[in-house]
N, CA, C and O atoms as a Maestro MAE file, in Angstrom:
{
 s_m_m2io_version
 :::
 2.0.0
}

f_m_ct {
 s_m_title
 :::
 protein
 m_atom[296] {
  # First column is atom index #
  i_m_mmod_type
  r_m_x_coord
  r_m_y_coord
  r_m_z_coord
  i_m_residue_number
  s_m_chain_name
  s_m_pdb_residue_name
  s_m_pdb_atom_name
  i_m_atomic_number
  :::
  1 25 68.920 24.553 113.182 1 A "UNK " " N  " 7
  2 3 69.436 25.856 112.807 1 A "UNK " " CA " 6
  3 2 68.713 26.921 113.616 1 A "UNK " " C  " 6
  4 15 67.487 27.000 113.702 1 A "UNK " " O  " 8
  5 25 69.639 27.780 114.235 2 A "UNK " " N  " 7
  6 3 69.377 29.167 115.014 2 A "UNK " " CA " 6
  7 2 69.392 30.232 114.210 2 A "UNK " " C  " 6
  8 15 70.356 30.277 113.445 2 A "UNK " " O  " 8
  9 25 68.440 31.305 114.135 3 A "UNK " " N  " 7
  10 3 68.653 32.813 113.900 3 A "UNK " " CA " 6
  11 2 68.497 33.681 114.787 3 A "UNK " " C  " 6
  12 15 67.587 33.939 115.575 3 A "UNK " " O  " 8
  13 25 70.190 34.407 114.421 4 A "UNK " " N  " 7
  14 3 70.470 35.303 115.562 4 A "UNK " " CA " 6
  15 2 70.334 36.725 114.709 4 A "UNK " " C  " 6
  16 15 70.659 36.849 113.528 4 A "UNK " " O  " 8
  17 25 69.754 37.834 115.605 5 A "UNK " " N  " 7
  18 3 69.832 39.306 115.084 5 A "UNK " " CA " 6
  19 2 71.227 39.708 115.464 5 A "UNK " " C  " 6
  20 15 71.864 39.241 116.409 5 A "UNK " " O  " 8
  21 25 71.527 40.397 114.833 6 A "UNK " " N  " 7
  22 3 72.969 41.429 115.082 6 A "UNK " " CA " 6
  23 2 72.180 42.523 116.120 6 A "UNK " " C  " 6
  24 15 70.957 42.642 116.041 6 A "UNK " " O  " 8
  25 25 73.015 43.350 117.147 7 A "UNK " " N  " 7
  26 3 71.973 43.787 118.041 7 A "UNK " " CA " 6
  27 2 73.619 45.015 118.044 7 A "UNK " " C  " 6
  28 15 74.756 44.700 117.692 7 A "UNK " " O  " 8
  29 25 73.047 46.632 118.664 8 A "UNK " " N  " 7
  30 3 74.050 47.551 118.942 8 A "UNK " " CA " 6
  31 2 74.392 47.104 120.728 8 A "UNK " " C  " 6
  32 15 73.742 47.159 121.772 8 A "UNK " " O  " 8
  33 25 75.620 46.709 120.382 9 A "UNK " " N  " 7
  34 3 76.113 46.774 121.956 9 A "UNK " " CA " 6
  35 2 77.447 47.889 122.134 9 A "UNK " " C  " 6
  36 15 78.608 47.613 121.833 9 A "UNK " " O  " 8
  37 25 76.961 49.240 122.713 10 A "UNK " " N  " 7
  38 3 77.996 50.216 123.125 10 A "UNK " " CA " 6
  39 2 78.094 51.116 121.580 10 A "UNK " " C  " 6
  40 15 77.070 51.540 121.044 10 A "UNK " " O  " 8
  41 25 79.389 51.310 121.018 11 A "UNK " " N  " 7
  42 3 79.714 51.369 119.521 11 A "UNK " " CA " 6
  43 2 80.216 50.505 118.461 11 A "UNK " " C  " 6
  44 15 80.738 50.728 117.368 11 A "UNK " " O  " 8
  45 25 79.760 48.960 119.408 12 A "UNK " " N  " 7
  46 3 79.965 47.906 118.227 12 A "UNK " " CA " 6
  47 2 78.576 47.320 118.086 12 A "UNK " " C  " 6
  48 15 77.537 47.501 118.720 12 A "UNK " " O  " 8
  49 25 78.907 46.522 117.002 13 A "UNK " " N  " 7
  50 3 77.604 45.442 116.737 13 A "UNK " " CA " 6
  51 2 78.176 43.738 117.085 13 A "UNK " " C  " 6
  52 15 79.187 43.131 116.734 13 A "UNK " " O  " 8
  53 25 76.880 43.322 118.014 14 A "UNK " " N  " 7
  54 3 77.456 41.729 118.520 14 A "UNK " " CA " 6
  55 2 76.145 40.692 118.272 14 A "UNK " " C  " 6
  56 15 75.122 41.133 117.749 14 A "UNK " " O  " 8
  57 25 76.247 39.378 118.659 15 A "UNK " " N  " 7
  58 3 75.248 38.585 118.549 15 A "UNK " " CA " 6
  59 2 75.155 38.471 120.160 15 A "UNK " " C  " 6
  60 15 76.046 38.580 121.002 15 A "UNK " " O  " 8
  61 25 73.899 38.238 120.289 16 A "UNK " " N  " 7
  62 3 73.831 37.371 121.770 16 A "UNK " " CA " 6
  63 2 73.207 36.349 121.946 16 A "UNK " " C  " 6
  64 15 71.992 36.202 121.817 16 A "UNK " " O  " 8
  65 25 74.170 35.390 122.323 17 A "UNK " " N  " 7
  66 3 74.097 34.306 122.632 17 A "UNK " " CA " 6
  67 2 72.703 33.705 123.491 17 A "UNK " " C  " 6
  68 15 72.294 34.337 124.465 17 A "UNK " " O  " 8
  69 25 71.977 32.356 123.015 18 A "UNK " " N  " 7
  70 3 70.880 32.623 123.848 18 A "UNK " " CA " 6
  71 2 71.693 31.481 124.454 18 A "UNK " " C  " 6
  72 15 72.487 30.806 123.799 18 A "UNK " " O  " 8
  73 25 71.357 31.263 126.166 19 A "UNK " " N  " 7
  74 3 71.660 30.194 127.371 19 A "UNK " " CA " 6
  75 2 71.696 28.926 126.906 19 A "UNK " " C  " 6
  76 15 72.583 28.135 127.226 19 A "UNK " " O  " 8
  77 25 70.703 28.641 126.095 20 A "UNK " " N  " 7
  78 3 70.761 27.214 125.472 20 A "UNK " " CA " 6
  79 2 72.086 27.116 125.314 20 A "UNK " " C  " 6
  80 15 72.882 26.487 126.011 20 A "UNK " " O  " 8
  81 25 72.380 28.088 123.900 21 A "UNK " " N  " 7
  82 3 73.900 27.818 123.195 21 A "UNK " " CA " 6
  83 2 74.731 27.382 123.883 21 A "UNK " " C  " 6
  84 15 75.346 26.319 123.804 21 A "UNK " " O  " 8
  85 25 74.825 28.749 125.086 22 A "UNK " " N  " 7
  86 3 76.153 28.455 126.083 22 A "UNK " " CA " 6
  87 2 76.272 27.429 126.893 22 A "UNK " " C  " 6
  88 15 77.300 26.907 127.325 22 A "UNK " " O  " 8
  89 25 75.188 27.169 127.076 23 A "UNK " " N  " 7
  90 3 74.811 25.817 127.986 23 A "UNK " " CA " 6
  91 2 75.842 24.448 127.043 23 A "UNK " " C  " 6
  92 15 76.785 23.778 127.465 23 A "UNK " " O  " 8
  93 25 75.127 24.443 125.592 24 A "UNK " " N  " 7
  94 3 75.963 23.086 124.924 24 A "UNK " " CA " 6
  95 2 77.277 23.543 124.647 24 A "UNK " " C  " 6
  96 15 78.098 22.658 124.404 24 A "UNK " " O  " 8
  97 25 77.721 24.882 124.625 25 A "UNK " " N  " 7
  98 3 79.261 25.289 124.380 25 A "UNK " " CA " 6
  99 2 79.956 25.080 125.266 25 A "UNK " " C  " 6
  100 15 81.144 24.837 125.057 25 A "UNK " " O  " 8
  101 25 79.359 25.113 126.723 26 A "UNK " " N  " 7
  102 3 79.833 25.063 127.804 26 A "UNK " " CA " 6
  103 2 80.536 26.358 128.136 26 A "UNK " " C  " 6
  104 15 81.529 26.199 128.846 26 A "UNK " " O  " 8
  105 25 80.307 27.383 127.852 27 A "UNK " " N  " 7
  106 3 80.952 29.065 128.119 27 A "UNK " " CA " 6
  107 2 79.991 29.739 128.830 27 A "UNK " " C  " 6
  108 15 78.796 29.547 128.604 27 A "UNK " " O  " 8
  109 25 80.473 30.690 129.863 28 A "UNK " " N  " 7
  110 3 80.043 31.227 130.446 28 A "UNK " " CA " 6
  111 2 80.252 32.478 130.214 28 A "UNK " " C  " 6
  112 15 81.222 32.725 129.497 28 A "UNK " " O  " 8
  113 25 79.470 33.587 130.705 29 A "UNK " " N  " 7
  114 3 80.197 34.915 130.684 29 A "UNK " " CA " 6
  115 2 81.962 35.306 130.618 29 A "UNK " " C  " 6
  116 15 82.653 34.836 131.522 29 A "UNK " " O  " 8
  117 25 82.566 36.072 129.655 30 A "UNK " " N  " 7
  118 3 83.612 36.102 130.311 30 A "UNK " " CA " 6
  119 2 84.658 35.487 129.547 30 A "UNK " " C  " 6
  120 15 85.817 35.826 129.782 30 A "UNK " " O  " 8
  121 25 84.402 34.592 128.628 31 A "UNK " " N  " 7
  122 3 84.957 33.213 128.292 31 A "UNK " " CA " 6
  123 2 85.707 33.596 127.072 31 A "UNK " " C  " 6
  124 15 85.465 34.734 126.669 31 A "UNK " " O  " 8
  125 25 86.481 32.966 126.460 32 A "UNK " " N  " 7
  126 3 86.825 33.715 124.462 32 A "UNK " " CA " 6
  127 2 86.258 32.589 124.005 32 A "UNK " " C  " 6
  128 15 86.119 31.533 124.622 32 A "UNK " " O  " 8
  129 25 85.842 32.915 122.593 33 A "UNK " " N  " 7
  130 3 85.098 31.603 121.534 33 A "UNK " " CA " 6
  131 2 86.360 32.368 120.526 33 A "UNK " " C  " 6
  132 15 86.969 33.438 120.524 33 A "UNK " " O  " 8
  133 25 86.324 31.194 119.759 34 A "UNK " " N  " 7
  134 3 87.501 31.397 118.081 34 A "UNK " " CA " 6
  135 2 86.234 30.761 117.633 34 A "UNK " " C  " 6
  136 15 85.558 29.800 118.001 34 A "UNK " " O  " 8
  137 25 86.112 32.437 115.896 35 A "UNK " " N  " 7
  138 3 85.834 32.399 115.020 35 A "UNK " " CA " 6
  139 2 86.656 31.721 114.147 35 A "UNK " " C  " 6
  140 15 87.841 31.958 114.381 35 A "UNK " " O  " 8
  141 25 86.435 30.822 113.056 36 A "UNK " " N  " 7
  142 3 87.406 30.371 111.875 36 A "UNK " " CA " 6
  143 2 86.418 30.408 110.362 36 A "UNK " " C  " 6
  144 15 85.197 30.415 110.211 36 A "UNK " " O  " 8
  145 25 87.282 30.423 109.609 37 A "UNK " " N  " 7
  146 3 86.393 30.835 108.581 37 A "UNK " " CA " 6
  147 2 86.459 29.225 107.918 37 A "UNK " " C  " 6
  148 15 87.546 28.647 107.915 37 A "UNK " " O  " 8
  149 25 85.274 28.571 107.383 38 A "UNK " " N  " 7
  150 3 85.375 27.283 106.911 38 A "UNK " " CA " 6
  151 2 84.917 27.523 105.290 38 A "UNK " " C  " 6
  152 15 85.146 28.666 104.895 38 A "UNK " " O  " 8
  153 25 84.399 26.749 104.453 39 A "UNK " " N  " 7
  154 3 84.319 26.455 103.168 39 A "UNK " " CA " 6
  155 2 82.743 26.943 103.149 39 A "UNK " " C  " 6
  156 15 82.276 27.731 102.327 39 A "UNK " " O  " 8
  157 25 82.176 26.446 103.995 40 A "UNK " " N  " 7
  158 3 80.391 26.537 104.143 40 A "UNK " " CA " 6
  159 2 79.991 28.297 105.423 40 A "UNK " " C  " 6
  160 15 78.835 28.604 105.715 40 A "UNK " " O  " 8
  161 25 80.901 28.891 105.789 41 A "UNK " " N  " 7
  162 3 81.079 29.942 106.235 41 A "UNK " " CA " 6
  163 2 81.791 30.310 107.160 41 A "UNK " " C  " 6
  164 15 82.991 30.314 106.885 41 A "UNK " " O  " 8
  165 25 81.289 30.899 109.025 42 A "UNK " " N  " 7
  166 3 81.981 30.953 109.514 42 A "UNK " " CA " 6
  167 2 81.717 29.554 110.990 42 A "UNK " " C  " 6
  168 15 80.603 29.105 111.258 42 A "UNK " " O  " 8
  169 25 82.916 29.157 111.664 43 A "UNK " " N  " 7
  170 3 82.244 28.554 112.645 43 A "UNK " " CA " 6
  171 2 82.660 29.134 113.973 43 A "UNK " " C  " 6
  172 15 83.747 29.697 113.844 43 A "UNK " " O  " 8
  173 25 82.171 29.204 115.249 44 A "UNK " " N  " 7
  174 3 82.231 29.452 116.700 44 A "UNK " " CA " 6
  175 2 82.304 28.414 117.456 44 A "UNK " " C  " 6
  176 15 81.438 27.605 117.790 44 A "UNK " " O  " 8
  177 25 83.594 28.507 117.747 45 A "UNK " " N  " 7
  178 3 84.043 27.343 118.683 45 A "UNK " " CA " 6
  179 2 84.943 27.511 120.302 45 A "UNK " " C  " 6
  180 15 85.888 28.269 120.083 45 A "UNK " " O  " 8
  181 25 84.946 27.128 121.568 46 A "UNK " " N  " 7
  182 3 85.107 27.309 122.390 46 A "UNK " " CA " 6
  183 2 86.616 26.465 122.258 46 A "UNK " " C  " 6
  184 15 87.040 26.128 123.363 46 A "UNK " " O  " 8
  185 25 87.105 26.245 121.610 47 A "UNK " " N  " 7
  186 3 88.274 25.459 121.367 47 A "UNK " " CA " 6
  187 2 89.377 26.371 120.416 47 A "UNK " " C  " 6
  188 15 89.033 26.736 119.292 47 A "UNK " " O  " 8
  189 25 90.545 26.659 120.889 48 A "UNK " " N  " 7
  190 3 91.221 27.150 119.999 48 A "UNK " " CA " 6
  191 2 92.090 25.970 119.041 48 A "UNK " " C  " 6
  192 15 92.804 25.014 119.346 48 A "UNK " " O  " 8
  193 25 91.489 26.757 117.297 49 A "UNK " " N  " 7
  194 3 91.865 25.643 116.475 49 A "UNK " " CA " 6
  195 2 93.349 24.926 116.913 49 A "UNK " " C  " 6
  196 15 93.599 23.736 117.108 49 A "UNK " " O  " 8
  197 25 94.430 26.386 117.009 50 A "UNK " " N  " 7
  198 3 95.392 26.354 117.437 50 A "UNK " " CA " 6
  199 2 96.554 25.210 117.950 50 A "UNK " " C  " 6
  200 15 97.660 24.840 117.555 50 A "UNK " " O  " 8
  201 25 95.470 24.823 119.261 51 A "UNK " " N  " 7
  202 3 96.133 24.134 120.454 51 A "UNK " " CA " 6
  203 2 95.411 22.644 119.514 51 A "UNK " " C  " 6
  204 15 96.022 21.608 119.251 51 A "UNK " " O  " 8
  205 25 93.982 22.973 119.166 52 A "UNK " " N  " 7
  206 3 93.364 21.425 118.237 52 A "UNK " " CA " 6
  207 2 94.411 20.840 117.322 52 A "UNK " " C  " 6
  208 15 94.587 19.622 117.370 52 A "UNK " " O  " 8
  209 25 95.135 21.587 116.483 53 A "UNK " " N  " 7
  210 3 96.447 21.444 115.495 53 A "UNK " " CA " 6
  211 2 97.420 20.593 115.758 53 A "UNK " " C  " 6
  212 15 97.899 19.674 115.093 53 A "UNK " " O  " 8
  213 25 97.787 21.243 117.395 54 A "UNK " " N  " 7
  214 3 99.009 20.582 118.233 54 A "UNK " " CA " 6
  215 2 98.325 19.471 118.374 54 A "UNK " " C  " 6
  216 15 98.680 18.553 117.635 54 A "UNK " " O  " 8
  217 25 97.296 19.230 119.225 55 A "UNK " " N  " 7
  218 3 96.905 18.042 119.774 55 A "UNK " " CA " 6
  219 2 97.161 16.850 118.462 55 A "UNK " " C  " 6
  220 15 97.884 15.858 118.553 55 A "UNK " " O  " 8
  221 25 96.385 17.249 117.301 56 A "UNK " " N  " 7
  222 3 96.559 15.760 116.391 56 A "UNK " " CA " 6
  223 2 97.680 15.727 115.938 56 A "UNK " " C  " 6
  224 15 98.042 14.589 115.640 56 A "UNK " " O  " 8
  225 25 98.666 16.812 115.690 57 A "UNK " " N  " 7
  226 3 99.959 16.447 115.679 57 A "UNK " " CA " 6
  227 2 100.390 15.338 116.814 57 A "UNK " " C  " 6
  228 15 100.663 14.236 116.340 57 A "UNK " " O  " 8
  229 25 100.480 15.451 118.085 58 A "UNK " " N  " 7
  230 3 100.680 14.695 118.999 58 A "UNK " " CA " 6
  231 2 99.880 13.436 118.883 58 A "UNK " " C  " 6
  232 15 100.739 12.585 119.113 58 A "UNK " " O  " 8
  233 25 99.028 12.951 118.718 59 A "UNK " " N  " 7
  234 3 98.118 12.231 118.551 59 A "UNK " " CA " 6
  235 2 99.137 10.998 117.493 59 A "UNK " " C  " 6
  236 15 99.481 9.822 117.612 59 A "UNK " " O  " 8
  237 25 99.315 12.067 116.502 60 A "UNK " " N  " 7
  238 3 100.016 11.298 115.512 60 A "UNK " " CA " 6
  239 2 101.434 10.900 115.725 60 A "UNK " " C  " 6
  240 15 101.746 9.783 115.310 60 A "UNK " " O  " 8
  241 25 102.216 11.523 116.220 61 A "UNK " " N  " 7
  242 3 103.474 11.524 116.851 61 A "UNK " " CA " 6
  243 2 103.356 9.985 117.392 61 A "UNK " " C  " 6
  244 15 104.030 9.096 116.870 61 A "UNK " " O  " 8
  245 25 102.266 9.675 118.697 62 A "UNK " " N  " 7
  246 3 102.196 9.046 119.495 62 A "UNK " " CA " 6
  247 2 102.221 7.365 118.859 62 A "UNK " " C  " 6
  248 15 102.821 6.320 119.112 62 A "UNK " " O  " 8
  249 25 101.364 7.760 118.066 63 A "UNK " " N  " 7
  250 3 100.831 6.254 117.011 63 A "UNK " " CA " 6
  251 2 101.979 6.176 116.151 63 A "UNK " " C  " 6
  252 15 102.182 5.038 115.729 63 A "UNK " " O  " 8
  253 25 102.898 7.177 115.718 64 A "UNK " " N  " 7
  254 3 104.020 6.816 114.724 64 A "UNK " " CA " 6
  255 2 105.064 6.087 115.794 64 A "UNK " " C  " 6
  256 15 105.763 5.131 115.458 64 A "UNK " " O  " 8
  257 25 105.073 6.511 116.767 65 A "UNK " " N  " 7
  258 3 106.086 5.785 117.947 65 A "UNK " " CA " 6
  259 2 105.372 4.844 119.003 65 A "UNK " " C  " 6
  260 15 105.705 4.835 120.188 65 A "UNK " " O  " 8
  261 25 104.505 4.163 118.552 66 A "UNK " " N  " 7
  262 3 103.841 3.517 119.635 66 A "UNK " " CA " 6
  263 2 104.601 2.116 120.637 66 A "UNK " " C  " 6
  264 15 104.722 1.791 121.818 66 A "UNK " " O  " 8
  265 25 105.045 1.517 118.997 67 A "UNK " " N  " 7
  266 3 105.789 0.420 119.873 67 A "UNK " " CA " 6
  267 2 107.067 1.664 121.102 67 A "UNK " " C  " 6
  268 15 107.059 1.469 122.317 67 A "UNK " " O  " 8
  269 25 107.843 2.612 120.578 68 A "UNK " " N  " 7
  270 3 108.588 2.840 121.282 68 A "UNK " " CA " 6
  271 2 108.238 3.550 122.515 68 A "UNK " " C  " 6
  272 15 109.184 3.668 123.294 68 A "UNK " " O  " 8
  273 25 107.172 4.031 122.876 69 A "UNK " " N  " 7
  274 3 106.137 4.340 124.182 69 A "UNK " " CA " 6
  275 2 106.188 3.363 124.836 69 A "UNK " " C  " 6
  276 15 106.602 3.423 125.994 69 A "UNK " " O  " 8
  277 25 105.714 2.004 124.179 70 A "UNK " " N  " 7
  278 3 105.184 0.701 125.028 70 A "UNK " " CA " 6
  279 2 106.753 -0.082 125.352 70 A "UNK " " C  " 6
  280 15 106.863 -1.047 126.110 70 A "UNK " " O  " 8
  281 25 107.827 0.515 124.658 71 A "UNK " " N  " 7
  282 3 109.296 -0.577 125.348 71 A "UNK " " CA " 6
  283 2 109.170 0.852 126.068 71 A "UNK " " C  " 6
  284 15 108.064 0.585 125.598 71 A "UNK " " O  " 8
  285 25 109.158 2.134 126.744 72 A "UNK " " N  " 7
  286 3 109.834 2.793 127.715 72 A "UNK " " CA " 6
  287 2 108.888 2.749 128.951 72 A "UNK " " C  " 6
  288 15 109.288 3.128 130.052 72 A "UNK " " O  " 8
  289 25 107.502 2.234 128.730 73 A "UNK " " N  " 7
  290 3 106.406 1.919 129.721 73 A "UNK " " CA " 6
  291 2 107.083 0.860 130.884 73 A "UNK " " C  " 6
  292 15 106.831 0.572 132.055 73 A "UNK " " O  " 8
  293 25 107.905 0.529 130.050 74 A "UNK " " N  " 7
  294 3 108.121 -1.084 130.878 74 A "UNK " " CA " 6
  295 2 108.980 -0.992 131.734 74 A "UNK " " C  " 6
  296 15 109.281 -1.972 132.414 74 A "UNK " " O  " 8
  :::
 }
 m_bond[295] {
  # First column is bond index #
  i_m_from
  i_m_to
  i_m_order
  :::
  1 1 2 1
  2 2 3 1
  3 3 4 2
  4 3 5 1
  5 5 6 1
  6 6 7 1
  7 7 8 2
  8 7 9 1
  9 9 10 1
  10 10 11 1
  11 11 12 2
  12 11 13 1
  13 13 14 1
  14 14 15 1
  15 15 16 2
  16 15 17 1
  17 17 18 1
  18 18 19 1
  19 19 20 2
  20 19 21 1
  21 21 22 1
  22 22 23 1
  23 23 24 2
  24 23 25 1
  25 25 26 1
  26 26 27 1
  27 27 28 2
  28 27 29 1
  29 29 30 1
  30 30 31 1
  31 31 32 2
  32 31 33 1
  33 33 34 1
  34 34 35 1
  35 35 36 2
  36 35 37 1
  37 37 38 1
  38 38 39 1
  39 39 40 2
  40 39 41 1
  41 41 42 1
  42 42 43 1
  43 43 44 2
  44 43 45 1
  45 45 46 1
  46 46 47 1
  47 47 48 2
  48 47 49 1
  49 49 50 1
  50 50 51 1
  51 51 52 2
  52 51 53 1
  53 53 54 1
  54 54 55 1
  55 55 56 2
  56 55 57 1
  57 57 58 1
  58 58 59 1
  59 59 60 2
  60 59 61 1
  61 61 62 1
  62 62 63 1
  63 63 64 2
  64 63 65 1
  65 65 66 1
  66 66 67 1
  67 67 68 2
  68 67 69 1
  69 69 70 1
  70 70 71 1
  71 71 72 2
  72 71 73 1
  73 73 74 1
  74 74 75 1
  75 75 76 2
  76 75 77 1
  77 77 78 1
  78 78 79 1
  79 79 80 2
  80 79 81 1
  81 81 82 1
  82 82 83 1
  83 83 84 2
  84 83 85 1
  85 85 86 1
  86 86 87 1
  87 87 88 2
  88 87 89 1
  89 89 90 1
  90 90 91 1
  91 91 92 2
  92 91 93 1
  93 93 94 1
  94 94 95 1
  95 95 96 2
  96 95 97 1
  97 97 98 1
  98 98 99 1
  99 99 100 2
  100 99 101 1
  101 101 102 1
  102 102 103 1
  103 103 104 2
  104 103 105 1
  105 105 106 1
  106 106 107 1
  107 107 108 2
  108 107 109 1
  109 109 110 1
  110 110 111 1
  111 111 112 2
  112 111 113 1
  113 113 114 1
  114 114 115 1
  115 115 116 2
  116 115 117 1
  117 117 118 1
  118 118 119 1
  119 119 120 2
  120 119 121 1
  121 121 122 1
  122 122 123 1
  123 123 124 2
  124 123 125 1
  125 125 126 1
  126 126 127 1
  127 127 128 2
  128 127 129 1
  129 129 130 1
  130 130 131 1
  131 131 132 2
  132 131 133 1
  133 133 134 1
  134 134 135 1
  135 135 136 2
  136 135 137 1
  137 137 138 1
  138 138 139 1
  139 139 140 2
  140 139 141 1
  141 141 142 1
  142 142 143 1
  143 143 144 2
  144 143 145 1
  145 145 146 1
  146 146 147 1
  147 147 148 2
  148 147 149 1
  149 149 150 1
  150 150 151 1
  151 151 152 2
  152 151 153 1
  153 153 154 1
  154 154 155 1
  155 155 156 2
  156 155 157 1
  157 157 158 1
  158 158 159 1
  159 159 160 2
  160 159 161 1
  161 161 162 1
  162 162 163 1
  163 163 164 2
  164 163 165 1
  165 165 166 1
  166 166 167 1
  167 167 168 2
  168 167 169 1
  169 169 170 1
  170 170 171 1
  171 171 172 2
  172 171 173 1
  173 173 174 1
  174 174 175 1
  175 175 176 2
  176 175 177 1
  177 177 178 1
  178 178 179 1
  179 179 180 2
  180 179 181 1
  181 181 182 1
  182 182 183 1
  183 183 184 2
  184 183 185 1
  185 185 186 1
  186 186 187 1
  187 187 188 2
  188 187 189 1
  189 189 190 1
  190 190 191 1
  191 191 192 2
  192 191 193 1
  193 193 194 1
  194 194 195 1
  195 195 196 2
  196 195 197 1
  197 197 198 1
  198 198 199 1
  199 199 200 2
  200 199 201 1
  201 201 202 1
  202 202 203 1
  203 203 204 2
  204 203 205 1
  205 205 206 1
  206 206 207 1
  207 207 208 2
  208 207 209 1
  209 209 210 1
  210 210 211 1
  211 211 212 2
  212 211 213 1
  213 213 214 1
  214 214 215 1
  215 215 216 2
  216 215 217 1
  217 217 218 1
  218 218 219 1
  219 219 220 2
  220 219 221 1
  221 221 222 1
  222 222 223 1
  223 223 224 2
  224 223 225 1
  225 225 226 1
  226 226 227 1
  227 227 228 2
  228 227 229 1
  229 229 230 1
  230 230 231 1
  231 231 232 2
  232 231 233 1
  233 233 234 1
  234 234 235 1
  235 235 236 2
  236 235 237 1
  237 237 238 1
  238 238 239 1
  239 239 240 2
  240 239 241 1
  241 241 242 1
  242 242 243 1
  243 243 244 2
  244 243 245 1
  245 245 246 1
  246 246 247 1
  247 247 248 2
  248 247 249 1
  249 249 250 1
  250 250 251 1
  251 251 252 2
  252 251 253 1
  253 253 254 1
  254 254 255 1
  255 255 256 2
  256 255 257 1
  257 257 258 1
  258 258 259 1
  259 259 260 2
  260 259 261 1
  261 261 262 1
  262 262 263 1
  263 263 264 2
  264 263 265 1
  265 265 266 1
  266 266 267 1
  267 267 268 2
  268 267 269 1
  269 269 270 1
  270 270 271 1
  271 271 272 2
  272 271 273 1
  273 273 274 1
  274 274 275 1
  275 275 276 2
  276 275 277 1
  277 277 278 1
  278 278 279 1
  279 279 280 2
  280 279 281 1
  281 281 282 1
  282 282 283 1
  283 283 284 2
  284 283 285 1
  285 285 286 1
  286 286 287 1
  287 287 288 2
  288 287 289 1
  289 289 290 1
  290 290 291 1
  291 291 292 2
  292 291 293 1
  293 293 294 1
  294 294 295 1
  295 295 296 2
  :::
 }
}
């Protein structure tokens, strides 16, 4: 566990990220992170839940039709 100060940047208030973080987030300057709000608070993620949604939809799609993937492979 990290503690971050809230810090004045301009006329808002932001966190800043220390290099470590971005380093395991893999974000660089520049980049968007999605906030989501979970049960245990908030989380920061370099992944939009969004497109994550689609993906296991597809995921699932794939495995509900698998045999019919593997007869059009052929």
């Amino acid at each position: 566990m990290q503690t971050l100060k809230l810090t004045q940047i301009g006329n808002s208030v932001g966190v800043v990220l220390p290099r470590e973080m971005l380093a395991r987030m893999k974000l660089e300057k520049g980049q968007t992170v999605f906030v989501t709000e979970t049960p245990d608070g908030y989380a920061l993620t370099p992944y939009d839940p969004a497109i994550e949604k689609e993906v296991r939809m597809g995921i699932e799609f794939m495995r509900e039709y698998r045999d019919t993937f593997h007869a059009l492979a052929k």
